[in-house]
C-alpha positions, 0 to 999 in steps of 0.5 A, spaced: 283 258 814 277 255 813 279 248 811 285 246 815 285 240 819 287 239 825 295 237 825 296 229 826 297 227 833 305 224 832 307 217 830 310 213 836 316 208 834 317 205 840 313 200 842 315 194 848 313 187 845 312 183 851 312 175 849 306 171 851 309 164 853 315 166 858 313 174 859 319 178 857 319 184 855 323 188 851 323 195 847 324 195 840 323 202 835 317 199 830 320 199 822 316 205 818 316 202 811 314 196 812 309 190 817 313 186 822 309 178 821 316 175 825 319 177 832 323 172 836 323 173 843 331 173 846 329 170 852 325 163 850 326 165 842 319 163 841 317 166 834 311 170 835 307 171 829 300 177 830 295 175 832 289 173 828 285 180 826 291 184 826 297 185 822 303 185 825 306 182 832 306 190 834 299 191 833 298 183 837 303 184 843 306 191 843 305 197 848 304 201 841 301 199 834 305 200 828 305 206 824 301 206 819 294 203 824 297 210 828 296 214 822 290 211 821 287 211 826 284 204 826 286 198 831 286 191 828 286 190 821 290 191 816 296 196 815 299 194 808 
């Protein structure tokens, strides 16, 4: 057919968020549905907070950016 489109690459929801102030990394499954603006590091509970120009602490400090980015294709920016 001469309109389909090519299928959409899969959305990753595994992204290792790695602290900017002791370093520690962790794998976390990023939500869905909604941004993560929090994330309290487990090892020296800094509270990270994106950066600015990004929406959420997946896009900021993660492996992956969040879903809806994925999804959209564009790094930085708004997702909600």
């Amino acid at each position: 057919m001469a309109n389909e489109q090519p299928p959409s690459p899969a959305v990753v929801l595994q992204s290792t968020l790695t602290c900017p102030e002791c370093g520690h990394a962790k794998t976390e499954t990023m939500p869905t549905d909604a941004c993560q603006w929090f994330y309290e590091c487990e090892q020296c509970h800094a509270v990270l907070k994106p950066k600015p120009g990004d929406c959420c602490v997946y896009c900021s400090y993660g492996t992956v950016p969040c879903p809806p980015i994925q999804q959209s294709g564009q790094r930085g920016g708004c997702c909600c």
